[in-house]
C-alpha angles and dihedrals in degrees: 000000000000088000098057089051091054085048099053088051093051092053088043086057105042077046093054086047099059104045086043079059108037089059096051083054098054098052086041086057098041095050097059096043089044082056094040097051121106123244120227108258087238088069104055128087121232117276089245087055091053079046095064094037097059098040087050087052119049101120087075081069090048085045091051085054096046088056095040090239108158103223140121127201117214146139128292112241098181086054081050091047099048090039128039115217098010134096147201124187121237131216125213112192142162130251100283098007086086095084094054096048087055089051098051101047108021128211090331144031092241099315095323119112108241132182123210128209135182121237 
């Protein structure tokens, strides 16, 4: 009797594991493909507009270093690429600084789109 109540904890708890898990998976995995996802060329600014931006804007890159936040802010080439004379910023971070840098600076780069990607 005692053995079959032991049983059923251990299975509670695999149970409990893999769902812990499998959700970590999941918004590990959504996270990546959310950040890798194009945006539709309607919806980006011109290069010379993410120029000015990020020029306006530099002291996000010193604030970053004050914090120790691991993270650059540059131009989406792919963006550039896919579509020619407009422009997205990407965001290179590392591993947890990602939540900081979302934080910092919200949905948008000062009204620019931006991706991140971990490097």
């Amino acid at each position: 009797m005692r053995k079959n109540s032991i049983n059923k904890v251990v299975i509670g708890v695999v149970i409990v594991l893999i769902l812990v898990i499998a959700t970590y998976v999941i918004v590990a995995l959504s996270t990546v493909f959310l950040d890798l996802r194009p945006l539709p060329c309607k919806n980006l600014p011109s290069l010379e507009e993410v120029n000015r931006v990020l020029a306006e804007h530099q002291e996000i890159q010193r604030i970053f270093e004050e914090k120790d936040i691991h993270a650059d802010i540059g131009i989406s080439s792919v963006q550039a690429d896919r579509c020619p004379g407009k422009a997205a910023i990407v965001i290179f971070y590392e591993g947890s600084d990602r939540t900081e840098v979302k934080r910092l600076i919200g949905d948008s780069f000062f009204g620019i789109p931006y991706h991140m990607i971990n490097r």
